[in-house]
C-alpha positions as CSV (number, residue, x, y, z in Angstrom):
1,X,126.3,78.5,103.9
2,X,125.2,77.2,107.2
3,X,125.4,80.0,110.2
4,X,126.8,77.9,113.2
5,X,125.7,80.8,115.7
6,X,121.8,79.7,115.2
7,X,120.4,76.8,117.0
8,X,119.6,73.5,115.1
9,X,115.9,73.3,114.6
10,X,114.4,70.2,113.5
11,X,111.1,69.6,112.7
12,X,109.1,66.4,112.4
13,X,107.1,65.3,109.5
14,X,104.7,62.1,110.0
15,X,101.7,60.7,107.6
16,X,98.7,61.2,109.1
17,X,97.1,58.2,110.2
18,X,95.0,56.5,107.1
19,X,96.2,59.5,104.6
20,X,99.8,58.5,103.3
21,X,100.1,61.5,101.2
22,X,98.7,63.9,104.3
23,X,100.9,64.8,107.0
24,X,101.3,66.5,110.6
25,X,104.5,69.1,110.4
26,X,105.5,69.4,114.2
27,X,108.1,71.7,115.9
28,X,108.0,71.9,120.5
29,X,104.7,70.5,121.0
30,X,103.4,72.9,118.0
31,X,101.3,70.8,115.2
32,X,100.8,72.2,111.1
33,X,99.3,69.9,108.9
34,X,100.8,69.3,105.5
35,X,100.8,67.7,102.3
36,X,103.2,65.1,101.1
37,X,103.9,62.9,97.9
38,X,101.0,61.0,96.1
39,X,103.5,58.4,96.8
40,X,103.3,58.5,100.6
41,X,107.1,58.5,102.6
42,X,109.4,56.3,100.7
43,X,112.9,54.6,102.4
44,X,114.2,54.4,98.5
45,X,113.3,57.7,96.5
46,X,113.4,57.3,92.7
47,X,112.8,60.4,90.4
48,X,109.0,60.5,89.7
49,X,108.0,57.9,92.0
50,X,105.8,60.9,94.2
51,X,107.2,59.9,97.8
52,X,108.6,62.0,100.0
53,X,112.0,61.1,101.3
54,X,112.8,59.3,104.5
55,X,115.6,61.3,105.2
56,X,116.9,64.0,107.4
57,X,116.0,66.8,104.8
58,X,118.1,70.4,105.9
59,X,117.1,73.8,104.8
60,X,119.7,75.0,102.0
61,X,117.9,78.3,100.9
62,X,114.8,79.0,99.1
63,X,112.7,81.4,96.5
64,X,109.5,83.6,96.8
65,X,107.5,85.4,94.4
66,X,106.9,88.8,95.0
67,X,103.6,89.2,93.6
68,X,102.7,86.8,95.8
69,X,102.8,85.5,99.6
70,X,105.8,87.8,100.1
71,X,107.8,86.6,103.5
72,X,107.4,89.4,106.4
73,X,110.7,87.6,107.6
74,X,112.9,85.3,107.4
75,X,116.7,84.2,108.3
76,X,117.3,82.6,104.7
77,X,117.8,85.6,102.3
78,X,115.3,84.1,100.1
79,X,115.9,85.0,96.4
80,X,113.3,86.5,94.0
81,X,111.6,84.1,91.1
82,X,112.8,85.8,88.2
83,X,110.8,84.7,85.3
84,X,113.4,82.8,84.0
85,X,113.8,80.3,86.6
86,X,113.1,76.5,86.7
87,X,114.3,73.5,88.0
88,X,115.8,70.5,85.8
89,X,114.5,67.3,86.7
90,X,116.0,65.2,83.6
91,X,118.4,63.1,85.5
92,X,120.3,62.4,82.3
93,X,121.1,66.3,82.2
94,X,124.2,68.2,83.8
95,X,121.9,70.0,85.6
96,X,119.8,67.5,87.0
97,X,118.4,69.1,90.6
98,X,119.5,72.3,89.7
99,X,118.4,75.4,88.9
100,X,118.3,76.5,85.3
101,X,117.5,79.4,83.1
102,X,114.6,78.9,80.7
103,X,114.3,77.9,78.1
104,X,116.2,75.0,79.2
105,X,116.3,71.6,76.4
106,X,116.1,69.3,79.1
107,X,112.7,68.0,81.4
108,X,112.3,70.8,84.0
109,X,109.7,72.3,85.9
110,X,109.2,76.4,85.9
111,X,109.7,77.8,89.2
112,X,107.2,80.9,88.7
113,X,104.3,79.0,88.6
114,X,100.4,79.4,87.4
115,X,99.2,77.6,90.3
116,X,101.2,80.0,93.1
117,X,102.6,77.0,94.8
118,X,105.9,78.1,94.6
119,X,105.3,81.8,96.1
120,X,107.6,80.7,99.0
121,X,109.6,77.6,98.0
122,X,112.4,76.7,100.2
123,X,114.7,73.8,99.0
124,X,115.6,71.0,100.6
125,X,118.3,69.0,100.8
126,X,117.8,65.5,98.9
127,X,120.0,64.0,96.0
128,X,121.6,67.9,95.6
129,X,125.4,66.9,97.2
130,X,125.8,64.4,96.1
131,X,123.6,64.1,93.2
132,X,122.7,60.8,92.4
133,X,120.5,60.1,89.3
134,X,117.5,59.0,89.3
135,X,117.0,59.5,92.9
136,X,114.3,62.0,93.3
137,X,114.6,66.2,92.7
138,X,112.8,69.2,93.2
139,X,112.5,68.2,96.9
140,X,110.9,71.6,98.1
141,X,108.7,73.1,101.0
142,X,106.2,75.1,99.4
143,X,102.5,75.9,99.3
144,X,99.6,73.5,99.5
145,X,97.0,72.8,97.0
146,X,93.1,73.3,98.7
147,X,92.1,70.2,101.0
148,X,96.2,69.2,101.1
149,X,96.4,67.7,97.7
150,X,99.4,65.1,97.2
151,X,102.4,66.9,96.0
152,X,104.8,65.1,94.2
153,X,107.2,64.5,96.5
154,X,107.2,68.1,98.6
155,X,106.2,68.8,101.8
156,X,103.7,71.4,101.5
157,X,101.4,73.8,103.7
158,X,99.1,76.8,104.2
159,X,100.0,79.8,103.0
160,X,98.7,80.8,106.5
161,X,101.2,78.2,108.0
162,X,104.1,78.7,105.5
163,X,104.2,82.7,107.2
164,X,104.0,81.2,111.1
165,X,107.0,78.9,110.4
166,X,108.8,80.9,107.7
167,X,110.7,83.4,110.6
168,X,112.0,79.7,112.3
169,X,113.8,78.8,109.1
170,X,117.9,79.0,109.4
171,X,120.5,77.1,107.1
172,X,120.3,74.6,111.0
173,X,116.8,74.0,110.2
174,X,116.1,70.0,109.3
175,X,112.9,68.4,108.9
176,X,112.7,64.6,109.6
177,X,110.7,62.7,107.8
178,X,109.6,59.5,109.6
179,X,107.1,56.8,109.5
């Protein structure tokens, strides 16, 4: 539910110049670098192409993992990772960019991961109203790989970052990604 009584925040998300699937994360003259898809920023998203949206991407809500970079603060009411939860990303499915409880038949990706990526995960809205199939899922903010690895479609930054920008968060929050 968006909260019309916080401002809009938008942030901007560009590739960095020469590295398609790095990127500079920037909010009032303030710069964070991030990761983005192996597939670089892509105007027509397809599910499993790697590329991070074009798009106006707004902050729905988001997870965090207790045993792990557990948010000092933050406006979203983020929800626990329960050990059950993953994501479907079978686009055939009823659940397609959803979350489901696991085991789950379909293609999906466990939210509690091994590789703490997901300790704060905050979703973002692509293909989730209306979904679309085929058009990209699992479109998250989360936690970079070491050196800013590609994600697969995600924007994704420091754990030191994630907690600097985590408190600026809202249901008004959008980030823009542009080329």
């Amino acid at each position: 539910m968006t909260d019309f009584r916080l401002p809009r925040t938008i942030f901007g998300v560009r590739h960095r110049p020469g590295k398609a699937s790095q990127g500079i994360l920037s909010l009032e003259g303030r710069t964070f670098r991030c990761a983005l898809g192996k597939g670089g920023i892509a105007a027509l998203k397809r599910e499993g192409d790697g590329a991070t949206p074009l798009a106006d991407l707004r902050v729905l809500g988001g997870y965090y993992r207790s045993d792990g970079v557990v948010p000092r603060r933050d406006r979203l009411g983020l929800t626990r990772i329960a050990d059950d939860l993953g994501w479907c990303d079978a686009p055939d499915d009823r659940n397609y960019n959803r979350p489901v409880r696991l085991p789950y038949q379909a293609s999906h990706e466990r939210m509690r991961r091994r590789d703490r990526l997901y300790d704060v995960c905050i979703v973002l809205d692509w293909n989730i109203s209306p979904r679309r199939r085929n058009c990209g899922s699992a479109i998250f903010l989360h936690i970079a790989r070491p050196g800013y690895l590609p994600t697969e479609g995600c924007i994704a930054l420091s754990p030191r970052d994630m907690q600097v920008i985590l408190p600026l968060l809202s249901t008004r929050t959008v980030f823009r990604v542009m080329r």
